[in-house]
N, C-alpha and C positions, 0 to 999 in steps of 0.2 A: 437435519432439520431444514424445512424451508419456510424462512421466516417475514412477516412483514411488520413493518412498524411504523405507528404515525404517532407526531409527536402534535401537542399542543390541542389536543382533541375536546371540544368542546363538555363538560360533563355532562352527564345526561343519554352522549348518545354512543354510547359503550357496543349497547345491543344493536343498533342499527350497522355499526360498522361490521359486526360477526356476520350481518345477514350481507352486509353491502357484497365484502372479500370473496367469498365462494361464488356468488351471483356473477361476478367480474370475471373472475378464474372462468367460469364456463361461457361468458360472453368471450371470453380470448381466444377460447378453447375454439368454440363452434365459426369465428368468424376466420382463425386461422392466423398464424404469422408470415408475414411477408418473406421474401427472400433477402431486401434490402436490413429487414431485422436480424434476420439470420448471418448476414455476414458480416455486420456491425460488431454481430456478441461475438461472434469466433474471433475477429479479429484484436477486441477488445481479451477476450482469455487466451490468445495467443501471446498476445502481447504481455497481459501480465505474469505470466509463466516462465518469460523470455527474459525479464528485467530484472535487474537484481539490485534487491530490495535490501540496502544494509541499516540494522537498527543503533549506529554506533559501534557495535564490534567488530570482529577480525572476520574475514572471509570465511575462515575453519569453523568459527564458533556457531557463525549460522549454518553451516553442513550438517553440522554436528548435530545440530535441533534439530534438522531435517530428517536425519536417519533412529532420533530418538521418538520426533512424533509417528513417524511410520510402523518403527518396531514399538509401541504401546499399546498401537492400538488393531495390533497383530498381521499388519502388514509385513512383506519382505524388509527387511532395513533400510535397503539400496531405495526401494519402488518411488519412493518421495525425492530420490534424485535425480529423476529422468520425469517429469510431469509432462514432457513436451511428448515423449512415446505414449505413453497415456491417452492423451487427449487426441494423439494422430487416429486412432481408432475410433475414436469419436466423428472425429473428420472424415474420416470411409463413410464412418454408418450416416451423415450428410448426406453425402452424395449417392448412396446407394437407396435408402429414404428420402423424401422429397417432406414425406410427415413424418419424420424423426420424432423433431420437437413436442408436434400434437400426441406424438403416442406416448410420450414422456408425461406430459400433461394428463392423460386419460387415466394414467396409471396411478400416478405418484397425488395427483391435483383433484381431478372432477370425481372419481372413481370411488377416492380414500375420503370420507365425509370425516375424520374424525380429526380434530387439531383441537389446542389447546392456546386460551385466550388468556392474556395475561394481562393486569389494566395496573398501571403505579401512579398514584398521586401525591403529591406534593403535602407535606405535613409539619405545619409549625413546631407542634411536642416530637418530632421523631427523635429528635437526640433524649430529649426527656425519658421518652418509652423505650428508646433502646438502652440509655445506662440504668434504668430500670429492671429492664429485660437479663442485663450482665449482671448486676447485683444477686436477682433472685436465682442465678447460675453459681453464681461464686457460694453463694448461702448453703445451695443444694449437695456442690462438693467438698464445700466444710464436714458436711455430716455422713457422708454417702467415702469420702475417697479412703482407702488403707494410710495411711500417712507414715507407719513402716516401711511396708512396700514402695512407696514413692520416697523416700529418702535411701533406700538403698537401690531404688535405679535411679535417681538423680548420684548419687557418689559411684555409678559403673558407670554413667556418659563420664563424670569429670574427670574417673579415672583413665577411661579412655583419651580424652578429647587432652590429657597433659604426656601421654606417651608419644614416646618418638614411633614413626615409621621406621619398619626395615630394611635393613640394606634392598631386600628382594622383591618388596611392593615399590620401593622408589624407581626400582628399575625398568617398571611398569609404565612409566612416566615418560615421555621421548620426550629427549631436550635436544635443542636447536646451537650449536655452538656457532660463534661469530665467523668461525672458517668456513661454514658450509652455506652459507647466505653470499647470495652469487654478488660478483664488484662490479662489472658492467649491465648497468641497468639499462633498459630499454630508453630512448630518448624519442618523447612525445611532442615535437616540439610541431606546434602546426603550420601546414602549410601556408603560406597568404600569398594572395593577387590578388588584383584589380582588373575591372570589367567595366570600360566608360566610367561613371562617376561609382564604383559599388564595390566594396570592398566582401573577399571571402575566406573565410577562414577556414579549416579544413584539417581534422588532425583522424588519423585512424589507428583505433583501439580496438581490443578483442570485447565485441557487445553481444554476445550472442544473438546476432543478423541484425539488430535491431538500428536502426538509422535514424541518428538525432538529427534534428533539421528546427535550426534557428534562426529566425528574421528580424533586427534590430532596426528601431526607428529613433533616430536622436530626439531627444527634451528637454533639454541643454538651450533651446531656442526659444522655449516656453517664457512666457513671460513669470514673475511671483508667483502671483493672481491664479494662471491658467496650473503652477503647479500643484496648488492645493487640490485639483479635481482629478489627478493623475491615479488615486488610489481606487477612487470609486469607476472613473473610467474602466482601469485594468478589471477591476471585479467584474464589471458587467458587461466589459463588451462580448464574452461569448454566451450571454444570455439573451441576446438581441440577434433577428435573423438575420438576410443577407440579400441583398438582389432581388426582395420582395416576397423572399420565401418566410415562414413561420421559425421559427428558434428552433425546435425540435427535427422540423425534416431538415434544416440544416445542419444539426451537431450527426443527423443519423450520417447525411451525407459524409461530413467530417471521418465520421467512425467508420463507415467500411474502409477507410483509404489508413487510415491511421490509430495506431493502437491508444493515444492519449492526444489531448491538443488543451494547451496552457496561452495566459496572457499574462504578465507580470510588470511591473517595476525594475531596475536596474541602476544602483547609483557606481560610477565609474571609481575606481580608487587606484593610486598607482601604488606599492609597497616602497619605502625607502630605503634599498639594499641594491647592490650592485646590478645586480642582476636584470632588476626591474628596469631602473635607470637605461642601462643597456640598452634591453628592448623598445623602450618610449623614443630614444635618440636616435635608432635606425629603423624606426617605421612613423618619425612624426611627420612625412608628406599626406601620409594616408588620413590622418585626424580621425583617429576610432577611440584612442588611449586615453583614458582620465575622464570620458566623456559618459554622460548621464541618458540611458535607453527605456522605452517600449518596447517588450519584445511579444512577440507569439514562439 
């Protein structure tokens, strides 16, 4: 699917948005996309292809999803662990087409009239109407279910679900013994120097090519007062142009050269363990450590 969605849509004008979308679609269509747009996107799905995205679990766990949503939905198993090949052909067919994208559009967009409008509105009784809606369900399968039949597959799940595994399914299972998990770990420890007044930090890890690049401005010199506007500042300064340009041709500029661009808050903390302590006492000429940042 290719989807679009507006939120907070005035009521009323439901039907005018169905006629707005398509109209748009073929105004994009016929006026054409830029090359600077074109190399913003690629770069942008380059980049997120490239980054690795962890949702809280183990490295494995997300591969593991990877090779399951592929073989589900009848792909190669593997095909969802290489996305970067993938999309490289995509990148051919760029530069081989100049109107790639317009013929993607012609096809898929201006071409195919038929889509499906979905409208959700907000409803005070919903929980009303839906335990309602469960009630008259529960009611239906009172009278309607076998209640034999469901008591003796409920007593084959239990009886299942209280048996031990076998020696020969457990074996199924790779286990990780503490002797095979390597004792010299790699050590991350970053590089640092100074340049005039500017301190750099510098640590190199396996990113799939991808090049973090951090700029730190202390706020630590802030007055109270000026610290309470640090939150709303950070939100909006990339919503604001630059050197007289508009917001938008300057995030696109942003975007061809980099796959994301962030502005946040940073409060400094030292941990109180040897370790830390350590590092604080043999880099406190530099004055970076404990200290409170703006970054991009």
């Amino acid at each position: 699917f290719f989807t679009i969605g507006l939120i907070g849509v005035q009521k009323g004008h439901e039907k005018k948005l169905q006629k707005l979308i398509p109209k748009a679609l073929k105004k994009i269509y016929k006026k054409g996309i830029s090359q600077d747009e074109i190399d913003a996107t690629v770069m942008a799905i380059d980049f997120a292809l490239r980054e690795e995205r962890r949702s809280g679990g183990p490295k494995a766990l997300e591969l593991m999803n990877k090779v399951m949503d592929s073989w589900n939905f009848g792909h190669h198993p593997a095909e969802l662990l290489t996305p970067l090949q993938s999309f490289a052909k995509v990148k051919e067919e760029l530069k081989k087409d100049k109107d790639y994208f317009r013929h993607l559009m012609e096809k898929y967009l201006v071409n195919d009239n038929g889509f499906i409008s979905v409208t959700v509105e907000p409803s005070e009784k919903f929980l009303e109407e839906r335990n309602k809606k469960e009630q008259e369900i529960l009611e239906t399968a009172e009278k309607t279910v076998d209640k034999k039949a469901l008591k003796e597959e409920l007593e084959a799940l239990h009886k299942y679900q209280e048996s031990a595994d076998s020696e020969e399914a457990l074996k199924c299972l790779k286990r990780l013994e503490l002797s095979e998990l390597p004792v010299d770990l790699p050590d991350f420890q970053p590089e640092i120097k100074t340049v005039s007044d500017i301190t750099f930090l510098k640590a190199v890890q396996p990113t799939n090519g991808i090049v973090y690049f951090e700029v730190f401005f202390p706020c630590d010199t802030l007055s109270a007062e000026e610290y309470i506007d640090l939150p709303l500042f950070c939100d909006s300064l990339l919503d604001l142009g630059w050197q007289g340009k508009k917001w938008d041709k300057c995030i696109l500029e942003a975007n061809k050269i980099a796959g994301d661009i962030s502005t946040n808050g940073l409060v400094g903390t030292v941990r109180k363990n040897q370790m830390a302590e350590a590092f604080k006492a043999e880099h406190k000429s530099k004055n970076f450590i404990g200290r409170d940042w703006g970054y991009f």
